[in-house]
C-alpha positions as CSV (number, residue, x, y, z in Angstrom):
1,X,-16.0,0.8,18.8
2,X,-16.3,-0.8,15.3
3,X,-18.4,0.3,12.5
4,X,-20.4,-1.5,9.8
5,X,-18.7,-1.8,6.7
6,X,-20.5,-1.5,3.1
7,X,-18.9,-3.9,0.1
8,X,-18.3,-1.5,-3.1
9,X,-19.3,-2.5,-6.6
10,X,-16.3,-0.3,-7.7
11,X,-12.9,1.3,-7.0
12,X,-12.2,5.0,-6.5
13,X,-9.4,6.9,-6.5
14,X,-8.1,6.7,-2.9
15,X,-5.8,9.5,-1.3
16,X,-3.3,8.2,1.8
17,X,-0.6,10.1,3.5
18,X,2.4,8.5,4.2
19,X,4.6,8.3,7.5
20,X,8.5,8.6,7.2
21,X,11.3,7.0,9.4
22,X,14.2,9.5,9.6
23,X,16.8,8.6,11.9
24,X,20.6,9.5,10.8
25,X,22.2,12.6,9.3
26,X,25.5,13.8,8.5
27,X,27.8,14.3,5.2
28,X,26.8,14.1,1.3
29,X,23.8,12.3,0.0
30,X,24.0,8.5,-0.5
31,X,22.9,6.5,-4.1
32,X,20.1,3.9,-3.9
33,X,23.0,1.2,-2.8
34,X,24.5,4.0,-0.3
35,X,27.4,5.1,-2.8
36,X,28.7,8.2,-1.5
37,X,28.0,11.2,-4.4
38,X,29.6,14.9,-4.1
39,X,28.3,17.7,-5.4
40,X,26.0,20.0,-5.2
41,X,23.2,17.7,-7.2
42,X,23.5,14.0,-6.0
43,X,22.5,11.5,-8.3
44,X,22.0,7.9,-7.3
45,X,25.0,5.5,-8.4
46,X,23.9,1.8,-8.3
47,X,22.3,-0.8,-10.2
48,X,19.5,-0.6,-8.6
49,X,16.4,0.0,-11.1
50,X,13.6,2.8,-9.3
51,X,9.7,1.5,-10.3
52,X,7.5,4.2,-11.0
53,X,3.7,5.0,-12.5
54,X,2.6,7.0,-14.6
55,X,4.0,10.1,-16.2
56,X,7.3,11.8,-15.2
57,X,7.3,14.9,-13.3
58,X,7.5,17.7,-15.6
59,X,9.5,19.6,-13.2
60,X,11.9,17.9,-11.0
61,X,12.1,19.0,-7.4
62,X,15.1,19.4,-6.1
63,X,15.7,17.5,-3.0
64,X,18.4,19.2,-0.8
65,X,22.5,19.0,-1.0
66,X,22.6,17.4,2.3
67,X,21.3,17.1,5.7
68,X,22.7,18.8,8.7
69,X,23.0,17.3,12.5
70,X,22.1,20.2,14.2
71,X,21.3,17.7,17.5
72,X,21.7,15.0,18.9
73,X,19.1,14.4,21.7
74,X,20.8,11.3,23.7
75,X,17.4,11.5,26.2
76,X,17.5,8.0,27.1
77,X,14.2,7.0,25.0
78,X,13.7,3.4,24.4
79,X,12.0,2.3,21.0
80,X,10.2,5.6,20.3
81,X,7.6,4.8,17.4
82,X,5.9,8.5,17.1
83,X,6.6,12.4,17.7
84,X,4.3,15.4,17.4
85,X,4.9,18.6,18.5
86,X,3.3,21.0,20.3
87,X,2.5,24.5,19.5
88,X,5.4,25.7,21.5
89,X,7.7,23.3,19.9
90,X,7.5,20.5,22.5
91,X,8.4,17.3,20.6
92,X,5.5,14.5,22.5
93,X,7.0,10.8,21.4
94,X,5.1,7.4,22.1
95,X,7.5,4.7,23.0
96,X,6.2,1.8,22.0
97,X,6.6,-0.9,24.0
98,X,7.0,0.5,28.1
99,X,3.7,2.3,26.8
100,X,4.7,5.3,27.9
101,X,4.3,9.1,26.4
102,X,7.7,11.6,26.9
103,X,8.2,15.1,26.1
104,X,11.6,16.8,25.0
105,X,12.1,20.7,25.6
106,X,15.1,22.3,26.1
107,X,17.6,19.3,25.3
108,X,15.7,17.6,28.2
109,X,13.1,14.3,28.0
110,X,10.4,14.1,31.0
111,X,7.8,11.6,31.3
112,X,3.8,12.8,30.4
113,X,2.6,9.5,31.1
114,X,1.5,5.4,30.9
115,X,-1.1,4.7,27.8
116,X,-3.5,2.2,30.1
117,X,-5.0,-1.0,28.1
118,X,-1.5,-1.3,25.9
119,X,-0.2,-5.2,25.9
120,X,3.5,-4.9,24.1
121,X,4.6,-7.6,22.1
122,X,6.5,-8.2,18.5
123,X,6.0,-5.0,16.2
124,X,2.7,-3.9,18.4
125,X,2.7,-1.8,21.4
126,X,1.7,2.0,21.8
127,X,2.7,3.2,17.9
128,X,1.4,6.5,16.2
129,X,0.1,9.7,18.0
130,X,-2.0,13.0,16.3
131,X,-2.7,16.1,17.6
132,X,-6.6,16.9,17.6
133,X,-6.7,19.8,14.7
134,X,-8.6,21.6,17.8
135,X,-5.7,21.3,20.5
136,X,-5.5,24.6,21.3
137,X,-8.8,24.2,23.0
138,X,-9.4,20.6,23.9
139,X,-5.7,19.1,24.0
140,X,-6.5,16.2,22.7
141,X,-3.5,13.8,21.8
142,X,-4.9,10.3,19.9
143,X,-2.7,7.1,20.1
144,X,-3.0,4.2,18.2
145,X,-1.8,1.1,20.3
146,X,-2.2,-2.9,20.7
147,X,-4.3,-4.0,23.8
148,X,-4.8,-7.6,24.6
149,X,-7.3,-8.4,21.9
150,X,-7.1,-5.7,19.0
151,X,-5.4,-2.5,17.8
152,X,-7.8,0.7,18.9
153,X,-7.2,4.0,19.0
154,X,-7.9,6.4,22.5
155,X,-7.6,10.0,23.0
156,X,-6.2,11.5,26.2
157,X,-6.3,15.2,27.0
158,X,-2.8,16.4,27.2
159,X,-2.6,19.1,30.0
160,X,-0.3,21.0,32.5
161,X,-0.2,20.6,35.9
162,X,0.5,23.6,38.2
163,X,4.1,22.9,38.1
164,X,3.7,23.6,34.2
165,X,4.6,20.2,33.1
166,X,2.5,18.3,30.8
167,X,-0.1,15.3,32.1
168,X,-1.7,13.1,30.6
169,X,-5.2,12.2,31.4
170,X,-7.5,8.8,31.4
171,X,-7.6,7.4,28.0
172,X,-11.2,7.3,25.8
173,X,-11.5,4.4,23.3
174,X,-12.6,6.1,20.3
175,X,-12.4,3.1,17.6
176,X,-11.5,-0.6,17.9
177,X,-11.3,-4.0,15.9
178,X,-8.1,-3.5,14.2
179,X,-6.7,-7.2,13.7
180,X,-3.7,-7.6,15.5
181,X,-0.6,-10.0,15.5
182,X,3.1,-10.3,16.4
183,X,3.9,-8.5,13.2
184,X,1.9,-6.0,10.3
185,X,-0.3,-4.0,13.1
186,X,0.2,-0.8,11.3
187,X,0.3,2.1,13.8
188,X,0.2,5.3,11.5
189,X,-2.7,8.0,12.6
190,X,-2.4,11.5,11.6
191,X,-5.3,14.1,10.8
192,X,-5.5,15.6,7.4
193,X,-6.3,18.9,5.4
194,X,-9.7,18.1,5.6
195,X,-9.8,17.6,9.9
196,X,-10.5,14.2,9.4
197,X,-8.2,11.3,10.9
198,X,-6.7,8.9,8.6
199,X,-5.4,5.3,10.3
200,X,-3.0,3.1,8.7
201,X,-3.4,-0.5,9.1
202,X,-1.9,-4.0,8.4
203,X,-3.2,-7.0,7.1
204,X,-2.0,-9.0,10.5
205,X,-0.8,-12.1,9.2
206,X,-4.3,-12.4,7.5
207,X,-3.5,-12.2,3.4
208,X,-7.4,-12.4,3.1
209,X,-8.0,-9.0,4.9
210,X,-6.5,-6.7,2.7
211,X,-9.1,-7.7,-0.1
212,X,-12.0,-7.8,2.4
213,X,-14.4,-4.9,2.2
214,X,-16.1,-5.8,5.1
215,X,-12.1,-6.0,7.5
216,X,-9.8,-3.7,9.0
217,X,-6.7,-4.9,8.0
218,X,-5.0,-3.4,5.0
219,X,-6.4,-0.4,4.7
220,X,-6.5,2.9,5.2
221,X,-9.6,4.5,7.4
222,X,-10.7,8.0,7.3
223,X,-12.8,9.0,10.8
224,X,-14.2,11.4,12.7
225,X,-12.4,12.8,15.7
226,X,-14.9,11.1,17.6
227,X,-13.7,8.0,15.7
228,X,-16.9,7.5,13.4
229,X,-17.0,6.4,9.5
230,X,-16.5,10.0,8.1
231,X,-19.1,11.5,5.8
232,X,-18.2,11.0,1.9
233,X,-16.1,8.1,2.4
234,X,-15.8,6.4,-0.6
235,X,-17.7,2.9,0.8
236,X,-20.8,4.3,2.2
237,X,-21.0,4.0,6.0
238,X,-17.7,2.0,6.6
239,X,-14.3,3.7,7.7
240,X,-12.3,2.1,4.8
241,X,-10.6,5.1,2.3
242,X,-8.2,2.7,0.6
243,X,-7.6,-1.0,0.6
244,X,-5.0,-3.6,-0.6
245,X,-2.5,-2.7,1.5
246,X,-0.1,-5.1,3.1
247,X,1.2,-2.9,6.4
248,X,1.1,1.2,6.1
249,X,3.5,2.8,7.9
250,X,3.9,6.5,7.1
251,X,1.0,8.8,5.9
252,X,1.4,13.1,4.6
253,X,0.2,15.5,2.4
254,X,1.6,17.4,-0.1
255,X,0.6,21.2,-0.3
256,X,-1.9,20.1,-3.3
257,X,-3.8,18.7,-0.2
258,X,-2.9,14.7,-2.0
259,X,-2.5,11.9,0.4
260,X,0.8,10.1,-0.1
261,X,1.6,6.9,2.2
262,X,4.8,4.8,2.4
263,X,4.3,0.3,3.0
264,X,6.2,-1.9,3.8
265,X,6.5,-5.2,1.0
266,X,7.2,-8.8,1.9
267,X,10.6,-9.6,0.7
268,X,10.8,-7.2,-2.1
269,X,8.3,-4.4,-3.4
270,X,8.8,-1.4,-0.6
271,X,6.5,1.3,-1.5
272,X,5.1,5.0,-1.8
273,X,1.7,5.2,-3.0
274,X,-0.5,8.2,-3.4
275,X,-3.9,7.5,-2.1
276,X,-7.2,7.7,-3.8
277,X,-10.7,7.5,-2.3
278,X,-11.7,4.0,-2.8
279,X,-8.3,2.8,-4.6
280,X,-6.9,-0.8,-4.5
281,X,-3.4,-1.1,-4.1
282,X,-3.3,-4.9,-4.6
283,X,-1.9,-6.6,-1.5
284,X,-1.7,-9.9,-1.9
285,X,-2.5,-10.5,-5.5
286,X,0.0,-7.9,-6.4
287,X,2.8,-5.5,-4.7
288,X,5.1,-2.7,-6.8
289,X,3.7,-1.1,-10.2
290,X,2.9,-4.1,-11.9
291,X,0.6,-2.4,-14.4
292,X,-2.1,-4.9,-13.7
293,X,-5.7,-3.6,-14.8
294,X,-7.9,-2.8,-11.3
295,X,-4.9,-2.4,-8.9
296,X,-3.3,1.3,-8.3
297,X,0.3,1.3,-8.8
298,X,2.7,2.4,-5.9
299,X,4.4,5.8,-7.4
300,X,7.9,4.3,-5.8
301,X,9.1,1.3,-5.6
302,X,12.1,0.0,-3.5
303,X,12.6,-3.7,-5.4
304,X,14.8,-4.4,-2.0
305,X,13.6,-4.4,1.1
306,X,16.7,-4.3,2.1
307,X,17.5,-0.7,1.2
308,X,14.4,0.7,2.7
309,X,11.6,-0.9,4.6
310,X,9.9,2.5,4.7
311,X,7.9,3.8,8.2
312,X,7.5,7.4,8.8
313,X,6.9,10.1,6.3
314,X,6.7,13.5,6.0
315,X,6.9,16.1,3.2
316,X,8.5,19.7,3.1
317,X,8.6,21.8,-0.1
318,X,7.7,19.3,-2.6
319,X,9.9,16.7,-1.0
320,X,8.8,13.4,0.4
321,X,10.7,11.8,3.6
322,X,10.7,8.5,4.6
323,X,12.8,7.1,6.9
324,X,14.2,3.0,6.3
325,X,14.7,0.6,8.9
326,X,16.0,-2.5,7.4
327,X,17.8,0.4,4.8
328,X,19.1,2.4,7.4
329,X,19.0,5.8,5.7
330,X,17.0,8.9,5.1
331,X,15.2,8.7,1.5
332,X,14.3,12.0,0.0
333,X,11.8,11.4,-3.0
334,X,10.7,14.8,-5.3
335,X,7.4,14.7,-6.1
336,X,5.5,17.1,-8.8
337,X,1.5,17.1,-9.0
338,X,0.6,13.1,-8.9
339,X,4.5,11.8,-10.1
340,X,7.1,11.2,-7.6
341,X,10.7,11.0,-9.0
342,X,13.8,9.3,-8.2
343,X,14.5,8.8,-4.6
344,X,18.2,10.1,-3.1
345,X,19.5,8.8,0.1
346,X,21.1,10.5,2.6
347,X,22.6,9.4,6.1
348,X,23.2,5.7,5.0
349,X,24.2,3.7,7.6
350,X,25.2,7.0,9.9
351,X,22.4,6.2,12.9
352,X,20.9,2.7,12.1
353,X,16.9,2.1,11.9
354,X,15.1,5.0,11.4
355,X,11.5,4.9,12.3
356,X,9.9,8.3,12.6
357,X,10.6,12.2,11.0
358,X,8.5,14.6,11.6
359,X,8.5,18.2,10.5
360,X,9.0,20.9,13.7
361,X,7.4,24.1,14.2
362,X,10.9,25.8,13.6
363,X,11.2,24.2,10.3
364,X,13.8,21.5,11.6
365,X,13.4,17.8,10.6
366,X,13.3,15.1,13.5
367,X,13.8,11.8,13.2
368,X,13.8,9.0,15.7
369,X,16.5,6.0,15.6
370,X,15.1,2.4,16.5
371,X,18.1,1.0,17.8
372,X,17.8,-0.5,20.8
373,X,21.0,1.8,22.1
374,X,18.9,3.3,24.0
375,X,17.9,5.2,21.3
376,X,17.7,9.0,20.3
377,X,16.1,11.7,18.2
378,X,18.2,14.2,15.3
379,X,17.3,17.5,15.2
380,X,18.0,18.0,11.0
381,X,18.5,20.9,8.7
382,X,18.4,21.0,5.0
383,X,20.9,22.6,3.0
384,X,19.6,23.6,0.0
């Protein structure tokens, strides 16, 4: 379903979580050009020149030594986009383009089931999952994926048959209309604090979007579970949260309940942003922190796409992850109140394309490769 969308006169603050791609792990920390750094405090070594808005942090997080490869799930998965886990500790992954849902236990990957209505093709395909805050009771699982006209988003209830493996059932079209094209689709879903499910978009191939009140693309909505414009959204009855976006790809929360979100630029500009209700974050007039008056400034900026290309994110103890596909690396970014500081890098050029990390109820990190290999998932641990 799609929703009526209100223009607004003015621009709010906008909150949006942000997705990381984690994907390698192994050894010392890596600078923002992937110099190696010892020591118990890396510090980036390279010429490259960090944007950021707004204030320092006042206190710097510390990100952690290193990473640790405490597994190495070789399941045979195949372009995983998204993993959630289950309150047992079952990792669920979407893969995006056979459509299908797995589940990993035990070191072993079994197949929940086939996502109907999803047409593959370029960067779309079945992308982000999110657990229902409620799953306990009505195992709900959402997916976000590209049919044969749109992007939409369906939840299936995620049950056990008598055997005790997981099923999933027929899927329910809870929102659709999201432009879609061979590339910029977006994917990201993921409830927040507030119970509410957020959706990260991409302008399609359609610069016009992005700016466009009354469109989808290039923003980030805010719903309710049953896929409605939320109350207290910052447009009146319309879905859209945050706009100017040119193709969100990871969205979390820090434990000050903020929104951050990670974006993929065109050829330069990669960024994290933290999201405010009703913000504009510039796509296409601007990209970075330009400092422009009526445009939010991304918090990070990667000026080479090349060394990032962020997708999923997730934040643990103050510290943002995001995982880089073109980059190839983990990037850790500390983050104090609303100021992010310098990114570190970790696991640079280890495991290729990373496209997902995800935090597990045990406290380990996960991150999915997108390789093509087949691929796999790490099971990481900080060392602090």
């Amino acid at each position: 379903m799609t929703n009526a969308r209100k223009p607004a006169t003015r621009a709010l603050p906008v909150l949006c979580a942000l997705a990381v791609v984690l994907s390698s792990c192994t050894g010392s920390p890596s600078g923002p050009a992937g110099t190696s750094t010892s020591g118990s405090s890396p510090v980036p070594q390279s010429s490259t020149t960090f944007a950021t808005a707004g204030p320092p942090p006042t206190t710097q997080t510390a990100v952690p030594r290193g990473v640790q490869v405490e597994e190495r799930l070789d399941v045979g998965l195949q372009l995983p986009w998204s993993v959630v886990f289950l309150p047992d500790g079952t990792a669920v992954v979407s893969e995006r383009d056979s459509a299908t849902v797995k589940a990993i236990r035990d070191g072993q990957a079994t197949l929940v089931g086939e996502v109907a209505g999803v047409v593959p093709g370029g960067e779309g395909g079945l992308l982000g999952l999110a657990l229902s805050p409620g799953f306990a009771t009505d195992r709900w699982l959402y997916a976000y994926f590209t049919s044969s006209s749109d992007n939409r988003i369906a939840r299936m209830q995620l049950t056990r048959d008598g055997s005790g493996d997981l099923r999933l059932g027929p899927a329910e079209v809870v929102f659709s209309g999201i432009p879609k094209a061979s590339t910029h689709n977006g994917g990201r879903i993921r409830f927040g604090p507030d119970g509410l499910l957020y959706v990260g978009t991409g302008d399609s191939q359609r610069r016009e979007q992005p700016q466009d009140l009354e469109a989808l693309g290039g923003k980030i909505l805010r719903l309710t579970p049953e896929g409605r414009p939320a109350p207290g959204n910052p447009f009146g009855d319309s879905p859209v949260y945050s706009y100017g976006h040119r193709n969100v790809q990871g969205l979390a929360w820090d434990s000050g309940g903020r929104l951050w979100a990670s974006e993929f630029g065109p050829d330069v500009d990669d960024e994290l942003n933290l999201i405010t209700p009703g913000g504009n974050y510039g796509w296409p007039t601007v990209t970075g922190a330009p400092g422009r008056q009526g445009f939010l400034d991304a918090k990070v900026v990667w000026p080479s796409t090349g060394e990032a290309s962020p997708s999923g994110l997730e934040i643990v103890d103050g510290v943002a992850y995001t995982g880089a596909l073109r980059g190839q690396r983990l990037w850790a970014v500390p983050l104090d109140g609303e100021s992010a500081g310098t990114p570190v890098a970790f696991l640079t050029g280890d495991f290729g394309r990373l496209r997902d990390v995800a935090a597990a109820p045990d406290g380990a990190l996960w991150v999915l490769s997108n390789n093509r290999n087949p691929d796999f998932a790490l099971v990481l641990r900080l060392e602090r």
